[in-house]
RODO-2510 file (C-alpha; in nm, 4 decimals, decimal comma):
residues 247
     n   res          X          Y          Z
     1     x    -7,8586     6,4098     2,3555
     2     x    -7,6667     6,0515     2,3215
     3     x    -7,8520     5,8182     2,0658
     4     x    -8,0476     5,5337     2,1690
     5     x    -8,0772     5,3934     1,8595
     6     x    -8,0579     5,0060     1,8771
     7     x    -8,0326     4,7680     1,6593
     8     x    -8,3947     4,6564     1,6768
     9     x    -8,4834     4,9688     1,5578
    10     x    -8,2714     4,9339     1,2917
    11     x    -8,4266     4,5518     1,1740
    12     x    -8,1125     4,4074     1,2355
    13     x    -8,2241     4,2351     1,6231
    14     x    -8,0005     4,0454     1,8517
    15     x    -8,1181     3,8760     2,1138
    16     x    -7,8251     3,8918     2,3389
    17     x    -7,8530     4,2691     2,2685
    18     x    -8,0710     4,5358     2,3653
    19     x    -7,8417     4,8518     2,4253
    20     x    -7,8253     5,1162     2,2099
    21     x    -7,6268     5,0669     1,9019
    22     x    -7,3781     5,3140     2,0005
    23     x    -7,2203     5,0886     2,2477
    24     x    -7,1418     4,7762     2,0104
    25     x    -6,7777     4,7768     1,9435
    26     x    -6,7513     4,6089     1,6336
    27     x    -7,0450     4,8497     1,4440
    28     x    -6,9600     4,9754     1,1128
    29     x    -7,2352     5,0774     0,9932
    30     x    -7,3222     5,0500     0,6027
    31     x    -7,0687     4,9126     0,4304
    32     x    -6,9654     4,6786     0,1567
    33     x    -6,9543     4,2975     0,3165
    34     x    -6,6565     4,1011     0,2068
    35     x    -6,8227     3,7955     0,2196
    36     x    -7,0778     3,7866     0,0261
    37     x    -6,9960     4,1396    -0,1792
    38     x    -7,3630     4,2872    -0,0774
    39     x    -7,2943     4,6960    -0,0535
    40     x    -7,4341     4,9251     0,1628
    41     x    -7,5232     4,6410     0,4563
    42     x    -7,5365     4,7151     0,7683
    43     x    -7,1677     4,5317     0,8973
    44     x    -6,9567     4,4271     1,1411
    45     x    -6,5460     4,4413     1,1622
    46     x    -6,3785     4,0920     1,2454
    47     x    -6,0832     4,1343     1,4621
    48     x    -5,8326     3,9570     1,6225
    49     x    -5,9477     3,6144     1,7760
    50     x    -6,2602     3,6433     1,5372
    51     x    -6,3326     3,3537     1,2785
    52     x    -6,4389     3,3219     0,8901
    53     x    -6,6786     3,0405     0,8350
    54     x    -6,6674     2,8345     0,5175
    55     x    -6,7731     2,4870     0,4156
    56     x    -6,5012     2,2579     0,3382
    57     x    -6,5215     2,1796    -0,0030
    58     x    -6,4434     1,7861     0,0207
    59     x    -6,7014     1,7435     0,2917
    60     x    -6,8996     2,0710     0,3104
    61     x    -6,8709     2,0599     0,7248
    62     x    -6,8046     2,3779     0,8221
    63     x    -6,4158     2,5360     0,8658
    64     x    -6,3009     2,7909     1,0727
    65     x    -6,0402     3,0623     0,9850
    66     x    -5,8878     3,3058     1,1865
    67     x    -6,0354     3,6426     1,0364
    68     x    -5,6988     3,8369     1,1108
    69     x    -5,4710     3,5690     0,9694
    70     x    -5,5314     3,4659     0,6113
    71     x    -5,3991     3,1583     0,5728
    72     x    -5,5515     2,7681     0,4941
    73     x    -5,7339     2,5614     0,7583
    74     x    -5,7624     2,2511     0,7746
    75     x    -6,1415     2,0598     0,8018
    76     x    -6,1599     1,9161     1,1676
    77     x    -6,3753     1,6354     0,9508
    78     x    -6,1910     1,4860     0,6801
    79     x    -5,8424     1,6686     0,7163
    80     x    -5,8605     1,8656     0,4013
    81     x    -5,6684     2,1765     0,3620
    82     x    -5,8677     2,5112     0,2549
    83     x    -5,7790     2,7746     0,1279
    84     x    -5,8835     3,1564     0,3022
    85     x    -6,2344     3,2267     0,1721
    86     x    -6,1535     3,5877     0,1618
    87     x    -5,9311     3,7479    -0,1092
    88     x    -5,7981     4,0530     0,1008
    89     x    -5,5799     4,1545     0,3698
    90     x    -5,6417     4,3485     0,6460
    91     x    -5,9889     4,4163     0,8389
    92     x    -6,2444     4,2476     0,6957
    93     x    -6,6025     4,3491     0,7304
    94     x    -6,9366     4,0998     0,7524
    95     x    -7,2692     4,1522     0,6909
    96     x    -7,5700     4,1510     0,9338
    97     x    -7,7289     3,8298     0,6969
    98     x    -7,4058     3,6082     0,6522
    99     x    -7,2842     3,6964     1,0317
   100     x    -7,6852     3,5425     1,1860
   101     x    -7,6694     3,2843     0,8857
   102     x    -7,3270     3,1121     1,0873
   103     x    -7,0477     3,2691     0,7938
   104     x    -6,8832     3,4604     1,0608
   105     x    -6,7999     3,4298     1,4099
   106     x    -6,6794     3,6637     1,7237
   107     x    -6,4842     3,5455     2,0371
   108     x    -6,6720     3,6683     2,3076
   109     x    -6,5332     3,6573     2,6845
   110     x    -6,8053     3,5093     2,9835
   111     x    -6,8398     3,4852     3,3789
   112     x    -6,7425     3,1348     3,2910
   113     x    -6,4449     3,1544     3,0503
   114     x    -6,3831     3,2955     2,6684
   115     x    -6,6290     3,1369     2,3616
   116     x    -6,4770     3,0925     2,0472
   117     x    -6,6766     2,9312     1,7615
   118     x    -6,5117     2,6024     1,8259
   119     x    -6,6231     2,6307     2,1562
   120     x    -6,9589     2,7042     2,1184
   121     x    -6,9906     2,3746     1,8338
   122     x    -6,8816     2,1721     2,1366
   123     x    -7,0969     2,3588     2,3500
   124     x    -6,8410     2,4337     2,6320
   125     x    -6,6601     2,7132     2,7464
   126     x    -6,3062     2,7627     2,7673
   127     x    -6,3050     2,7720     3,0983
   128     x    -6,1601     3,0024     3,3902
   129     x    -5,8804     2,8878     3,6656
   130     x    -6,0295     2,7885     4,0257
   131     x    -6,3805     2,8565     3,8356
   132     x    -6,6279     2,8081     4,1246
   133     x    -6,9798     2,7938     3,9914
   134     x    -7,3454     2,6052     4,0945
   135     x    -7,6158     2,4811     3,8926
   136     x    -7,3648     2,4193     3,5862
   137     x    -7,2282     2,0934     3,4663
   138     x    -6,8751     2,1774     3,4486
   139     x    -6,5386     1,9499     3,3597
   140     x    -6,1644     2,0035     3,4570
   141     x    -5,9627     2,0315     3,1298
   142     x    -5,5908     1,9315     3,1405
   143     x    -5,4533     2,2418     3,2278
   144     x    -5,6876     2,2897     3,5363
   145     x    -5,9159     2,5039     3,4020
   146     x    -6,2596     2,4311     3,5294
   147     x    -6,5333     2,4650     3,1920
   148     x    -6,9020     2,5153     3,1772
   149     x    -7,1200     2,3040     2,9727
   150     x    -7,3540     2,5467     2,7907
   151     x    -7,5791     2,3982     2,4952
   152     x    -7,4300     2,4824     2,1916
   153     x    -7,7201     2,6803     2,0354
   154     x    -7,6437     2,9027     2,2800
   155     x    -7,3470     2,9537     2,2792
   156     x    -7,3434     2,9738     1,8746
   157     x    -7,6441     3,2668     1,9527
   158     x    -7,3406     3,4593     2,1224
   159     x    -7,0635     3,4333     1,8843
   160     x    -7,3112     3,5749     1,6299
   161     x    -7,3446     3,8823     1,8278
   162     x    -7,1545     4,1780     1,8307
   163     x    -6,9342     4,2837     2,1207
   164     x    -6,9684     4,5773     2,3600
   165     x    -6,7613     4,8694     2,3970
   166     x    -6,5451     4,8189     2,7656
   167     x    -6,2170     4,9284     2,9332
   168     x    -6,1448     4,5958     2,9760
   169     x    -6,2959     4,3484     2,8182
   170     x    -6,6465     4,2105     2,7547
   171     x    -6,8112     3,9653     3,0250
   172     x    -7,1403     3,8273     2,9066
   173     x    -7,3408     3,7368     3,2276
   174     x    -7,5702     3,4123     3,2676
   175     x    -7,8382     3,3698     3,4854
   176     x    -8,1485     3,0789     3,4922
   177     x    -7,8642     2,8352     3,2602
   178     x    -7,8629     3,0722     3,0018
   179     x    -7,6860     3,3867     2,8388
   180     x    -7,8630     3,7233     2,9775
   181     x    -7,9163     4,0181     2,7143
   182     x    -7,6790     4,3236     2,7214
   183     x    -7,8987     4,6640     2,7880
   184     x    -7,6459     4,9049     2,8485
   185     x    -7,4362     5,1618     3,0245
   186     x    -7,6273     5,1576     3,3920
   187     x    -7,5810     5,5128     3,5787
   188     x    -7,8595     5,6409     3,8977
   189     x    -8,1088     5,7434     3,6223
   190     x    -8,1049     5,3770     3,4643
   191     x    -8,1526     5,2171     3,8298
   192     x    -8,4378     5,3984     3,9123
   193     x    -8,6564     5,3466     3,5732
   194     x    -8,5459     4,9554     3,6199
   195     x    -8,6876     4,9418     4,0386
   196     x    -9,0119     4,8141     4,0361
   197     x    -9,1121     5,0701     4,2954
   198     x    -8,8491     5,3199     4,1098
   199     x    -8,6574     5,3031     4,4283
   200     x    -8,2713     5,2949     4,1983
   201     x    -8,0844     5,3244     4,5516
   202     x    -8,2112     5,0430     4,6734
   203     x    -8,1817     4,8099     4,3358
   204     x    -7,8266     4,9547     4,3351
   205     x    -7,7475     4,7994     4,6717
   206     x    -7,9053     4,4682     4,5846
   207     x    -7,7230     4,4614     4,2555
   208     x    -7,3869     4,6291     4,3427
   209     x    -7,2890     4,4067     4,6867
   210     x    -7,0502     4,1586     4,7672
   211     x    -6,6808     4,1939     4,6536
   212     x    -6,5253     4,4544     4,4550
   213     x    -6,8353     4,6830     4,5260
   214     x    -6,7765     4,8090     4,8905
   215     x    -6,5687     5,1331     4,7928
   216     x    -6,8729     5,2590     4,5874
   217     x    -7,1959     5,4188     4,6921
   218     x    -7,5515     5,5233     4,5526
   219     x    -7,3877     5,8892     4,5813
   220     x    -7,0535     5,7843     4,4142
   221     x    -7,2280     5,7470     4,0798
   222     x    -7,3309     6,0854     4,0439
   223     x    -6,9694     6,1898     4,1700
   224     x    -6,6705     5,9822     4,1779
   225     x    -6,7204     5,7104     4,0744
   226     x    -6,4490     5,5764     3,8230
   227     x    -6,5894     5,3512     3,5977
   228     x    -6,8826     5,1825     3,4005
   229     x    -7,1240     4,9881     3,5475
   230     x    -7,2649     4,7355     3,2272
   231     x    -7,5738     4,6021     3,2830
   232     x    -7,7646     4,2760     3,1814
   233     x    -8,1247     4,1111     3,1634
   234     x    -8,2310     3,7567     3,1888
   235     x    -8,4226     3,5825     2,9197
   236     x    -8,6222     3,3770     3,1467
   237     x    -8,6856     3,5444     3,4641
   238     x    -8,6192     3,9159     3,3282
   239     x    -8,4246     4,0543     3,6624
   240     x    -8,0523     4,2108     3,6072
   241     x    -7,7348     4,1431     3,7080
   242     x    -7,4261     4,4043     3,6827
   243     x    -7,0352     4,4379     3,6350
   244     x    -6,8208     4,7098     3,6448
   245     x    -6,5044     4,8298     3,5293
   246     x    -6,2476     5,0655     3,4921
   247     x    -6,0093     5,2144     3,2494
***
């Protein structure tokens, strides 16, 4: 029996997500958190792309390091060099507490672009080329890519969450102007406890439509079908929305 265990039920709640803790990529369990030194915490592995947040020590605005790379930064602020907050090489792990208190940050990748924590301060994605989206305030950057205004809280909400295990990549969904929760692995079983009227073939076909869907079928989940479907929830309006991908 797979373990639903999520991180709710372990006191340590996301908002942005509800799946079982299983599925977060960047889990590693209890461990000793080289930021503040706290042992046994439940932690988190920075990676590549990820950042180290530390206040500069001239101004005390916060600077961002690249968690793979430890080497000085310099404060966006006041231009003063500083030095790597962390005095080791190699992966570095981070602590439930400092990672929701703003110490630590993951790139995530969205619908509309990747986040880093620089983005999310300015409160814009990075953006996506020939992005075509409605109901968004979005700006042309000068490369061409088309970015999404998103208000920074929420934004900073989603580089303070762990990733999800994928083939290919992470792709946080929004829906009502706002980040949806990530609730899991979606196969028929999930579909039909989700349907209002527990018809899943029928939420399947109003889910899994349009383009990149028309090769797969109700049936092809149960037998060929090749990948993962990853599923979401809205915060406001509480229906789903679904990717998929494949190795």
């Amino acid at each position: 029996m797979q373990d639903n265990t999520t991180f709710r039920d372990l006191g340590i709640p996301f908002s942005l997500f509800d799946a079982p803790v299983r599925l977060a990529s960047s889990y590693t369990g209890k461990e000793r958190c080289d930021l503040c030194e706290k042992q046994d915490a439940h932690s988190f592995r920075l990676g590549i792309g990820d950042d180290i947040i530390a206040p500069c020590v001239a101004c005390g605005e916060p600077v961002a390091f690249d968690a793979d790379e430890p080497r000085p930064s310099h404060c966006s602020s006041c231009d003063t060099e500083a030095s790597f907050p962390v005095s080791k090489s190699g992966d570095i792990n981070v602590c439930y507490e400092c990672l929701r208190e703003g110490r630590a940050a993951f790139t995530q990748d969205t619908e509309f672009g990747m986040v880093r924590y620089e983005d999310a301060v300015r409160g814009l994605t990075h953006g996506v080329p020939g992005l075509s989206v409605s109901g968004y305030e979005t700006i042309l950057n000068e490369d061409g890519w088309r970015q999404v205004n998103v208000p920074s809280n929420i934004l900073l909400e989603l580089v303070r969450t762990p990733s999800f295990v994928t083939w290919q990549g992470e792709r946080w969904l929004f829906c009502c102007n706002d980040l949806m929760t990530y609730v899991g692995e979606w196969q028929q079983a999930d579909f039909s406890r989700q349907a209002k009227d527990g018809d899943g073939q029928a939420l399947f076909a109003q889910l899994c439509s349009g383009e990149g869907w028309t090769d797969w079928s109700w049936d092809s989940l149960r037998t060929d079908f090749p990948g993962v479907i990853y599923a979401f929830r809205c915060r406001t309006c509480e229906t789903h929305r679904v990717y998929w991908d494949c190795d």
